[in-house]
C-alpha positions as CSV (number, residue, x, y, z in Angstrom):
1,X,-6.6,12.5,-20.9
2,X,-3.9,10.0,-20.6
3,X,-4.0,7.1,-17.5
4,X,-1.4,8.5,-16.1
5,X,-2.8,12.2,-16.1
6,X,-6.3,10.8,-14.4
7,X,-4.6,8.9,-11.8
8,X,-2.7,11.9,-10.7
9,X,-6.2,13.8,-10.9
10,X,-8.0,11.0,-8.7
11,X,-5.0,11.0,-6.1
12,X,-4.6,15.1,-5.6
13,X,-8.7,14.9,-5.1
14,X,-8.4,12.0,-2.5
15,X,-4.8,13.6,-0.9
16,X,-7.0,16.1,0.9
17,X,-9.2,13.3,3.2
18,X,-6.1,11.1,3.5
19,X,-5.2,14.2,5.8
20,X,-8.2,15.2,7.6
21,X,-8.7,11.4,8.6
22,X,-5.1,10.9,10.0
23,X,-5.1,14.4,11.8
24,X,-8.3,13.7,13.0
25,X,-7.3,10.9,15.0
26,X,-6.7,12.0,18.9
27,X,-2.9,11.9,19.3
28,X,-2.3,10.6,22.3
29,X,-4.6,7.1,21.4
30,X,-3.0,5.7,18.7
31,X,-2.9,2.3,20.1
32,X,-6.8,2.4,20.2
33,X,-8.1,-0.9,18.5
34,X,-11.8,-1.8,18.4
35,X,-10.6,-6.0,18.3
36,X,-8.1,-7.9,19.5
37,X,-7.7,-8.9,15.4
38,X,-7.6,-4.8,14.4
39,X,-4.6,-2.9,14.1
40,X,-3.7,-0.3,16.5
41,X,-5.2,3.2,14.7
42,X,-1.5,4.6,14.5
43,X,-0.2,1.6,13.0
44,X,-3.0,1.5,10.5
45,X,-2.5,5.4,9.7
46,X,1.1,4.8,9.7
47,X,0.6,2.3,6.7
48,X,-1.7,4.4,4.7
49,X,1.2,7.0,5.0
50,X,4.0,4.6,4.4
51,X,1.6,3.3,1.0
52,X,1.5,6.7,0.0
53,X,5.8,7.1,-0.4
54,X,5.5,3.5,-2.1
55,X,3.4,5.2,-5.0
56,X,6.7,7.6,-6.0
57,X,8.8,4.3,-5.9
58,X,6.6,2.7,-8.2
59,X,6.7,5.6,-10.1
60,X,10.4,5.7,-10.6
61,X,11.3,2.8,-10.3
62,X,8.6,0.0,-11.2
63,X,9.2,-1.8,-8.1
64,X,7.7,-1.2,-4.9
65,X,10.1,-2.3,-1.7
66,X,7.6,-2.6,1.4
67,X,8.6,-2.6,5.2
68,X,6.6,-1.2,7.5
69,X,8.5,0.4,10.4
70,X,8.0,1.1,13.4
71,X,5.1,3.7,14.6
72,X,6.3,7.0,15.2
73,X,4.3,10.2,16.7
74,X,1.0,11.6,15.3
75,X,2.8,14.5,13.8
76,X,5.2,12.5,11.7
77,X,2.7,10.4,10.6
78,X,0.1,13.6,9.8
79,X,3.3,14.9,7.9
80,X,4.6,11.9,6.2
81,X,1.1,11.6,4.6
82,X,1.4,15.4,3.3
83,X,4.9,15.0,2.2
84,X,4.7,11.2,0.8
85,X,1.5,12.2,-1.2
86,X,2.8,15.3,-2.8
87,X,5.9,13.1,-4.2
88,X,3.7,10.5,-5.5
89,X,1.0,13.4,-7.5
90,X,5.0,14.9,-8.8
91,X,5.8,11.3,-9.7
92,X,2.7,10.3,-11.2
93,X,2.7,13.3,-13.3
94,X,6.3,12.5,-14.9
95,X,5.8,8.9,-15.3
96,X,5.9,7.7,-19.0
97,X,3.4,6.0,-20.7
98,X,6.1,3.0,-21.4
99,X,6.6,2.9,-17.4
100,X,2.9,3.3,-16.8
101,X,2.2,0.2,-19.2
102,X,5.2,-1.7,-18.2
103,X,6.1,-4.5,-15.4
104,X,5.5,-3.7,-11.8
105,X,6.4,-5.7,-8.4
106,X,5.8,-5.4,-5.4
107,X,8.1,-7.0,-2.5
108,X,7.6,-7.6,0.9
109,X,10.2,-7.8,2.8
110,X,12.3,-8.8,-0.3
111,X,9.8,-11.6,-1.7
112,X,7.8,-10.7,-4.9
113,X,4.1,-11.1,-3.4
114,X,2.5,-9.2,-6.6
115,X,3.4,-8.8,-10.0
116,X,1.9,-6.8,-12.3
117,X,1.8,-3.5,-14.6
118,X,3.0,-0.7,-12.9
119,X,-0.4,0.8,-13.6
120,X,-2.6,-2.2,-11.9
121,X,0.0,-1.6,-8.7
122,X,-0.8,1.7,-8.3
123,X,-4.2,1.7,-8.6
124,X,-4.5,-1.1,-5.9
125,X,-2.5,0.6,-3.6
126,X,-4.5,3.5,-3.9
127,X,-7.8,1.5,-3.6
128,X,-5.9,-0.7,-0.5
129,X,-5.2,2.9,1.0
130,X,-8.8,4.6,0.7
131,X,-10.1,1.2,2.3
132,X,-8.2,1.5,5.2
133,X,-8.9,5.4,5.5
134,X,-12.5,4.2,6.1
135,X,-11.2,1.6,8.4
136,X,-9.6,4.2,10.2
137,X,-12.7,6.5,9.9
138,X,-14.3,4.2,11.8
139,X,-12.3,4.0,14.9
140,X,-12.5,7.8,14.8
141,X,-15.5,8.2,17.3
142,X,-14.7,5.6,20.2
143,X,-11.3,7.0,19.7
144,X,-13.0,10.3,21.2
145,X,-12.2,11.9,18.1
146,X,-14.9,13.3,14.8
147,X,-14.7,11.9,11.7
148,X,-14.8,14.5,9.4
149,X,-16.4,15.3,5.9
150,X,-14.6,12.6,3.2
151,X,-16.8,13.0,0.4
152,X,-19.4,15.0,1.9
153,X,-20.9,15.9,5.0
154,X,-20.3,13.4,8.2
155,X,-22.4,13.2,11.3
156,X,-19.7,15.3,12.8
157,X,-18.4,17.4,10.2
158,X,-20.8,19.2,8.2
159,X,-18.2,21.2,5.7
160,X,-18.2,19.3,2.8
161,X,-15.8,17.2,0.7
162,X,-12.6,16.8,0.9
């Protein structure tokens, strides 16, 4: 199996929670933040879905361009994590071994703050995005919402993984 192929395989298995977590969060409380120093929940969801469409960009074009906008509702957010992911598993899937391998940057707000292979980008976006799912995960309860399963059982959701 090539890189590429078990990236795509990693990210369609992890797709699945990205979603439970954000929809799990209680709508109308997404500027619940455990700190003064935390972001507000919707901001933070709103980045892991905003990280997600950076992955196709990478894909196609070996750059990633990040600003993070505004907030918007719960619903966009739940479905800008759906839509964003399954354009970066389509993505992934087409990318050539020559991109894969290649240079990668990342720019924020126009200035180069990582450079890289394409590869080592996407995987650290990936891994930045899981870590802030369990961030998130954690401001699930005082939120009033459940967390549920990730990668098996939680104290609230007993279904199974993701």
């Amino acid at each position: 199996m090539s890189t590429p192929a078990f990236f795509a395989e990693r990210l369609a298995t992890e797709l699945p929670a990205f979603e439970k977590v954000l929809r799990a969060m209680p709508a109308e409380k997404l500027d619940y933040k455990p700190h003064e120093r935390n972001k507000p929940a919707g901001e933070l969801a709103w980045q892991i879905a905003t990280e997600m469409g950076s992955l196709t960009e990478l894909f196609e074009t070996g750059e990633i361009n990040y600003e993070q906008a505004a907030t918007p509702a719960h619903e966009n957010i739940c479905g800008a994590i759906k839509t964003n992911g399954e354009r970066a598993l389509e993505a992934v899937k087409k990318v050539s071994d020559e991109r894969w391998n290649g240079k990668g940057r990342f720019l924020w707000g126009g200035t180069v703050v990582w450079e890289s292979t394409v590869s080592d980008l996407a995987w650290g976006f990936l891994f930045d995005m899981v870590h802030h799912r369990g961030q998130l995960s954690v401001y699930l309860r005082p939120m009033g919402g459940k967390v549920p399963a990730i990668y098996g059982p939680s104290g609230d959701d007993t279904g199974g993984a993701a």
